[in-house]
MIGU-498315 format. One record per residue: residue in one letter; chain; x, y, z of N, C-alpha, C, O in turn. Coordinates in pm, whole numbers, plus 50000, padded with zeros to 5 digits. Example, Ala and Ser with C-alpha at 12.3 -4.5 7.8 and 13.67 -1.06 7.14 Angstrom:
BEGIN
   type   mol      nu      nv      nw     cau     cav     caw      cu      cv      cw      ou      ov      ow
      A     A   51319   49431   50780   51230   49550   50780   51320   49670   50780   51424   49668   50846
      S     A   51285   49775   50708   51367   49894   50714   51290   50003   50787   51341   50114   50804
% end
This chain:
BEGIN
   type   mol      nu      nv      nw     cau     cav     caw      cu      cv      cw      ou      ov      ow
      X     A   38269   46534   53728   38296   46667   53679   38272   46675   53529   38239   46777   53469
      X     A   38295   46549   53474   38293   46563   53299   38146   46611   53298   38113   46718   53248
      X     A   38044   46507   53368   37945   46501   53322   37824   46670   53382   37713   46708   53344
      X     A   37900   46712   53460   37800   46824   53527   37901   46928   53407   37838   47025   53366
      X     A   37995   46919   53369   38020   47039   53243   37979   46985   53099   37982   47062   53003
      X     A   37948   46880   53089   37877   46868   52987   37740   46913   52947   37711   46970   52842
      X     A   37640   46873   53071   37534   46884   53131   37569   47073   53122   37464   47119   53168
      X     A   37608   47126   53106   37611   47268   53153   37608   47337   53010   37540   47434   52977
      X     A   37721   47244   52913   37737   47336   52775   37602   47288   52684   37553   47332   52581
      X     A   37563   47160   52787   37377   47147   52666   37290   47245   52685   37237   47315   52599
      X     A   37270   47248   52850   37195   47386   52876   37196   47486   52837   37102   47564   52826
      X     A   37350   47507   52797   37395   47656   52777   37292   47690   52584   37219   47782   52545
      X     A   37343   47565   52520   37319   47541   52401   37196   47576   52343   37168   47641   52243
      X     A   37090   47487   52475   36962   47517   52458   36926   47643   52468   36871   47696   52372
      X     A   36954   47725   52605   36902   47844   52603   36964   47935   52512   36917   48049   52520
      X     A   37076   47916   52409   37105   47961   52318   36976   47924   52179   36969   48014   52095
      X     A   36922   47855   52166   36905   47803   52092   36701   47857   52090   36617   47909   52016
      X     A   36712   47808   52202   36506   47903   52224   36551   48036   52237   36461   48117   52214
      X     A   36658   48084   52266   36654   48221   52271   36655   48299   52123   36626   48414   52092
      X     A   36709   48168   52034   36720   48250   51848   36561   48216   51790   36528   48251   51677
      X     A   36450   48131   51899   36361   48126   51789   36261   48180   51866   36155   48220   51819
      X     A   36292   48184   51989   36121   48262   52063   36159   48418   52088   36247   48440   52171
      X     A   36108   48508   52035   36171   48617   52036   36101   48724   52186   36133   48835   52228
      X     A   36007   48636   52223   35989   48690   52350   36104   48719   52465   36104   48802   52555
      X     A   36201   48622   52428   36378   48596   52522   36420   48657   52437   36402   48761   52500
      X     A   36468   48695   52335   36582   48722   52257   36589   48889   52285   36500   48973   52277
      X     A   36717   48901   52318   36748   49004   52319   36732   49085   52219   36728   49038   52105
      X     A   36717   49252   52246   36691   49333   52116   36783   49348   52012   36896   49377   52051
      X     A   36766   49336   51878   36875   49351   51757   36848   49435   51660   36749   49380   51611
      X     A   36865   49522   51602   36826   49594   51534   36831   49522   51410   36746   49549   51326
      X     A   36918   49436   51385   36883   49363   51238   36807   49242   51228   36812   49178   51123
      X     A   36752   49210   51306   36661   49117   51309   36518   49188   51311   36423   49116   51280
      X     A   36495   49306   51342   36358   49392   51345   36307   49395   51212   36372   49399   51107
      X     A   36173   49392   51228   36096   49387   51048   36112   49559   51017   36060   49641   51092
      X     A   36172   49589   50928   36125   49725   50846   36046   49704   50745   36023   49606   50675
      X     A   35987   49870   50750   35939   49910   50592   36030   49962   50534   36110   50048   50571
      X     A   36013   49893   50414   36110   50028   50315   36037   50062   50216   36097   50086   50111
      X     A   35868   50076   50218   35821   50150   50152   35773   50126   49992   35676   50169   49930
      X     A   35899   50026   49947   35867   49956   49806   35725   49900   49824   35696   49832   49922
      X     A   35634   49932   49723   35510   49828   49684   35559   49699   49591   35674   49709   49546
      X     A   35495   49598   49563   35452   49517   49499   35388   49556   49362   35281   49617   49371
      X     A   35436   49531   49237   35388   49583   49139   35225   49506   49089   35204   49385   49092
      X     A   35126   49612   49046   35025   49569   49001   34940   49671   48973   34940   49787   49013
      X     A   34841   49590   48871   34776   49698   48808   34603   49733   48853   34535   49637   48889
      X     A   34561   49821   48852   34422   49843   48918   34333   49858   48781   34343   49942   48691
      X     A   34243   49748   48795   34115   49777   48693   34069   49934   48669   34038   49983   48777
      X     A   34060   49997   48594   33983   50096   48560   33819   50115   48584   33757   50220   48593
      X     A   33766   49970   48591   33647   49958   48532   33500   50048   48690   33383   50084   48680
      X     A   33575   50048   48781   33480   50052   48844   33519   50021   49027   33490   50076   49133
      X     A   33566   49952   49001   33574   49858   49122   33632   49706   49081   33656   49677   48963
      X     A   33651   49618   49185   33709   49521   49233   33617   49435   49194   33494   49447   49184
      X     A   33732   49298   49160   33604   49171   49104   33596   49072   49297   33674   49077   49393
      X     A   33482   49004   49278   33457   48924   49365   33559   48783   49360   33610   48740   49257
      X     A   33569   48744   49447   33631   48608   49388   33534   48485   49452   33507   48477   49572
      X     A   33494   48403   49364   33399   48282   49339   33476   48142   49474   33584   48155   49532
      X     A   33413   48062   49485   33433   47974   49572   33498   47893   49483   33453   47906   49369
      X     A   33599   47804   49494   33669   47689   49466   33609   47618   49411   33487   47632   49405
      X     A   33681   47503   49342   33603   47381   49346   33556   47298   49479   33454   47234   49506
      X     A   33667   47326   49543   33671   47234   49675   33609   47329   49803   33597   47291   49919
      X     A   33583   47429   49762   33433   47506   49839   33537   47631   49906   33463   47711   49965
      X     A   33684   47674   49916   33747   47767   49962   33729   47910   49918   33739   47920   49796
      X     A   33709   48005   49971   33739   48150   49906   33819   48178   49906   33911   48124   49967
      X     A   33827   48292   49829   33940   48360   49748   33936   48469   49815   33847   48490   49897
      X     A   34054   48574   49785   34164   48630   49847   34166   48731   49696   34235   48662   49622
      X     A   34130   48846   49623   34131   48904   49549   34304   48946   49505   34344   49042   49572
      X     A   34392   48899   49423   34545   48934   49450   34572   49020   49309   34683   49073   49313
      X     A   34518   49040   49215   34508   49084   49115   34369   49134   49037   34265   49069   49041
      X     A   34387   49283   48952   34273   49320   48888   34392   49406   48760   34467   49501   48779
      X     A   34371   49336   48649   34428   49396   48570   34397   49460   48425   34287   49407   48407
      X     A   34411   49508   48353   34436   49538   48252   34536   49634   48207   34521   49755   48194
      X     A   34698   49524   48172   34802   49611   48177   34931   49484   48117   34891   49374   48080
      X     A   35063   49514   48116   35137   49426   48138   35273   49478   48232   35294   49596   48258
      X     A   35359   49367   48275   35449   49415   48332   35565   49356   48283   35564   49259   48207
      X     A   35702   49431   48340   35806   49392   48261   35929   49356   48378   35903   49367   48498
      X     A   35997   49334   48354   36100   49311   48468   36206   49342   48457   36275   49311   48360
      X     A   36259   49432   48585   36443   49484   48517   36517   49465   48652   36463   49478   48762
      X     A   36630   49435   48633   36702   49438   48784   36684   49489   48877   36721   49444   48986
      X     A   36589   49657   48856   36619   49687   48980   36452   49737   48991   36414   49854   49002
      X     A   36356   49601   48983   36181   49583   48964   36120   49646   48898   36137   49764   48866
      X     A   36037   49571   48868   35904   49547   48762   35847   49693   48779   35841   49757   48884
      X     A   35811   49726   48670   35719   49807   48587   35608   49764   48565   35611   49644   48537
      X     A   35465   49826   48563   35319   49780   48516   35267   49872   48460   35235   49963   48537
      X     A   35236   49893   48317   35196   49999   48259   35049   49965   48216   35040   49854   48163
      X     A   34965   50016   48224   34796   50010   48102   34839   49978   47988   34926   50038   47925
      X     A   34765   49856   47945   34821   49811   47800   34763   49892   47700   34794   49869   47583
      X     A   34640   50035   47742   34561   50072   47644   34641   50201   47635   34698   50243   47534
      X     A   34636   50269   47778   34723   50404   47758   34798   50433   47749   34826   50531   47681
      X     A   34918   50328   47848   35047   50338   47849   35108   50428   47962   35225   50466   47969
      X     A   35008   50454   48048   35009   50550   48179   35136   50436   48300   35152   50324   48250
      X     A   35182   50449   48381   35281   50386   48496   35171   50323   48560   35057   50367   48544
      X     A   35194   50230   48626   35066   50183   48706   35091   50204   48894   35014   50238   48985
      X     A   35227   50168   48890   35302   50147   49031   35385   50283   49027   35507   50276   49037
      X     A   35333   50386   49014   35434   50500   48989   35541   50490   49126   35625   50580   49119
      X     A   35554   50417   49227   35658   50481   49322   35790   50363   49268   35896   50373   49330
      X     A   35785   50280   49180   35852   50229   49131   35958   50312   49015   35969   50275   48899
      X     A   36031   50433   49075   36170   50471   49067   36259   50462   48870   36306   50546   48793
      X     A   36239   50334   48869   36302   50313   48758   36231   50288   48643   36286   50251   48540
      X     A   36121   50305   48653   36001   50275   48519   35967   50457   48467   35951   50570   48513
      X     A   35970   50397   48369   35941   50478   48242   35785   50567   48286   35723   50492   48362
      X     A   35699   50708   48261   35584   50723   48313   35500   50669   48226   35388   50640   48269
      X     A   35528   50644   48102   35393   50612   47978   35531   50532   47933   35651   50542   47959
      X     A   35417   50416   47823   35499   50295   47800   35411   50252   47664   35441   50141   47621
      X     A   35353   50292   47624   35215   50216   47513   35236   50119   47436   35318   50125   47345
      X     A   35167   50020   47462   35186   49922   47309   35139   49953   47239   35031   50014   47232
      X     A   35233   49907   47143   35207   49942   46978   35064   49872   46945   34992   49795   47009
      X     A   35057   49934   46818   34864   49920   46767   34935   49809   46701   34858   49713   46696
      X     A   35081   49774   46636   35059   49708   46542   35112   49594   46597   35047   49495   46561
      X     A   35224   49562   46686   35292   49446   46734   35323   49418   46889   35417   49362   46945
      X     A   35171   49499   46949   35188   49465   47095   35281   49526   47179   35361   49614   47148
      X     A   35266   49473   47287   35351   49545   47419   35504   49478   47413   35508   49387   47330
      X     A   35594   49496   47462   35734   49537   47419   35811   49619   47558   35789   49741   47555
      X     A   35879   49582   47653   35968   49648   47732   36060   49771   47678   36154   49747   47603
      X     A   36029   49899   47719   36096   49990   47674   36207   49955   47795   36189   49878   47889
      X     A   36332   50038   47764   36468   50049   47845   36387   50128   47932   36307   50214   47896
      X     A   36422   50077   48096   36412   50163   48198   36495   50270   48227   36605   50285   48174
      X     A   36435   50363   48330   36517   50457   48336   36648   50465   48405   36689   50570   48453
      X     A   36714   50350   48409   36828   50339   48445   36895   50262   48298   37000   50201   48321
      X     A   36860   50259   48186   36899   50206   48081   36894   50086   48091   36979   50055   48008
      X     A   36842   49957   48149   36817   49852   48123   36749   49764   48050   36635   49811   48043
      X     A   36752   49667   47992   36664   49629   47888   36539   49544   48008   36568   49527   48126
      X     A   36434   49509   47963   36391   49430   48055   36320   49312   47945   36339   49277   47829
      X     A   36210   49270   48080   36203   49104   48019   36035   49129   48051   36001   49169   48163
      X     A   35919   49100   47927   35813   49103   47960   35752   48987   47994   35747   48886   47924
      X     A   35668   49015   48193   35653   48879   48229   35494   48879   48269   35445   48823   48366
      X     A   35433   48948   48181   35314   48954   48170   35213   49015   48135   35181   49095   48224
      X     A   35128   49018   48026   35056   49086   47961   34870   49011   47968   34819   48915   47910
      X     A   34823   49099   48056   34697   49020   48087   34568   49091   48105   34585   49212   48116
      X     A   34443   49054   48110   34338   49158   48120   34196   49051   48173   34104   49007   48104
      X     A   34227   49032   48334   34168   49028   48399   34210   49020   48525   34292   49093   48580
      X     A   34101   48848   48611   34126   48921   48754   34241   48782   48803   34259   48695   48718
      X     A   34297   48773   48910   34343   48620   48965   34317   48686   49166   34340   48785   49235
      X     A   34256   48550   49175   34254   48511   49335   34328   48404   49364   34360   48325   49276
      X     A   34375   48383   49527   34435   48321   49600   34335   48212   49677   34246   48252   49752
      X     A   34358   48079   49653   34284   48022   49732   34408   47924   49826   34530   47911   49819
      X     A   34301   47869   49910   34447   47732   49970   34512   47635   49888   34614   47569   49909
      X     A   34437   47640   49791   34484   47508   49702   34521   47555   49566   34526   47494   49459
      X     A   34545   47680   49598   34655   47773   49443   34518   47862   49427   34406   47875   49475
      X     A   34607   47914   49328   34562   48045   49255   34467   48044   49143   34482   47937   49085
      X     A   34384   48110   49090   34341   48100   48966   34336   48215   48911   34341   48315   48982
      X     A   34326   48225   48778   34346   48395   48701   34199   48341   48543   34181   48262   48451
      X     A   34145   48440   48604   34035   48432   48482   34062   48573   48383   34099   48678   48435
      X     A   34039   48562   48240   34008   48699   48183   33889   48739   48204   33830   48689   48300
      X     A   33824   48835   48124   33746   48953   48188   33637   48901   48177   33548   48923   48259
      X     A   33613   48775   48013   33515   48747   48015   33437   48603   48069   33336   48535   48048
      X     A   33576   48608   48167   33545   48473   48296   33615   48319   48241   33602   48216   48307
      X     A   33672   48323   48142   33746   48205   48102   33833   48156   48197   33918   48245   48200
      X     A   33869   48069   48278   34010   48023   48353   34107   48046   48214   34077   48033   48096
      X     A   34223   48080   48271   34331   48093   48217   34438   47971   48266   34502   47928   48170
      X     A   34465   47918   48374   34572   47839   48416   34468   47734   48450   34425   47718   48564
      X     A   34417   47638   48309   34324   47541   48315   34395   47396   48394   34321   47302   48423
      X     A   34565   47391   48428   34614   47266   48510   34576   47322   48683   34606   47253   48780
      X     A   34503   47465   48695   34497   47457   48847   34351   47397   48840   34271   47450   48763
      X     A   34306   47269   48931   34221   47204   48966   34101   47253   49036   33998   47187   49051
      X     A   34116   47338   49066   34043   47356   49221   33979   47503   49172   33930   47589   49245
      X     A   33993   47504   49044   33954   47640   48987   33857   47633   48931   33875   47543   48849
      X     A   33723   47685   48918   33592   47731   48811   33649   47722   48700   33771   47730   48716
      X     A   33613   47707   48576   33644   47728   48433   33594   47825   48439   33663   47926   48418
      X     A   33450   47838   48469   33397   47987   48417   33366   48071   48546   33318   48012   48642
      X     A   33387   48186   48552   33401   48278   48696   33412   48432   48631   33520   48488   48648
      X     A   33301   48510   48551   33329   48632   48526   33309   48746   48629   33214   48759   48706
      X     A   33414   48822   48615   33374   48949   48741   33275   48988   48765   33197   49032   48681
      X     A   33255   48984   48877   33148   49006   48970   33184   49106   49053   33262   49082   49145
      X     A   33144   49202   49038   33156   49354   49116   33092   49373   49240   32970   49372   49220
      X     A   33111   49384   49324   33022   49443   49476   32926   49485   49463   32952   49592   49407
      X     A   32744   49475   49485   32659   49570   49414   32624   49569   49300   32554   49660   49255
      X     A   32680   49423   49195   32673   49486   49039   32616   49368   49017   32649   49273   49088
      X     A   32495   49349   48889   32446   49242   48843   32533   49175   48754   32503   49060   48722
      X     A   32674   49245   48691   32778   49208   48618   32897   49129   48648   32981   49108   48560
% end
């Protein structure tokens, strides 16, 4: 008897247990369901035209286009802001708590204004070009194709945007 109720609470255990990871069994939950809630991901869209290409690896992988910028962003408790570092226009306007125009100064650069919930924020990036995703990390070139994060390996040094259609 020990052993057929033992034998019973493993079973039980198991089908407890494929039932929390194969969701084909798992009963319906409403808090386990994926939502949208609509928030984007902050980032900034090139002006220039269109989208840069992203170049093959060192180690021969393509890239994954994850950034086109010319802008910086700032960070506040309740998310990041990305403004045009030239105009000072919002970049992510459904982002709630950012300021609509933001300009850096001509004389001492870009600078986190207080969001519109009065927060101070923290500037976590001021940049003006492109970065792709490869398997073996990321790389971020400026505009005029320099690598920027020269410890990622697997990255071109030189890789200037290359537009769809464009000899540039």
């Amino acid at each position: 008897m020990f052993s057929s109720a033992y034998a019973l609470a493993i079973v039980s255990s198991l089908a407890i247990v494929a039932q929390a990871f194969n969701p084909a069994i798992r009963s319906p939950n409403p808090s386990l369901q994926k939502r949208l809630t609509g928030q984007t991901v902050a980032f900034a869209c090139f002006g220039g035209g269109g989208d840069c290409e992203c170049p093959t690896d060192l180690n021969g992988g393509s890239g994954v286009l994850i950034n086109v910028y010319p802008g910086y962003q700032c960070a506040y408790p309740n998310g990041a802001c990305t403004w045009d570092d030239k105009t000072g226009a919002l970049q992510n306007i459904f982002q709630t708590n950012c300021p609509t125009s933001a300009p850096c100064s001509t004389a001492g650069g870009c600078s986190c204004p207080l969001d519109l919930d009065q927060n101070t924020g923290v500037l976590i990036n001021q940049f003006t070009g492109y970065q792709c995703a490869y398997p073996d990390g990321a790389c971020t070139w400026d505009f005029d194709g320099n690598l920027q994060n020269t410890a990622q390996t697997n990255c071109p040094t030189d890789a200037k945007c290359v537009q769809s259609g464009s000899d540039s």
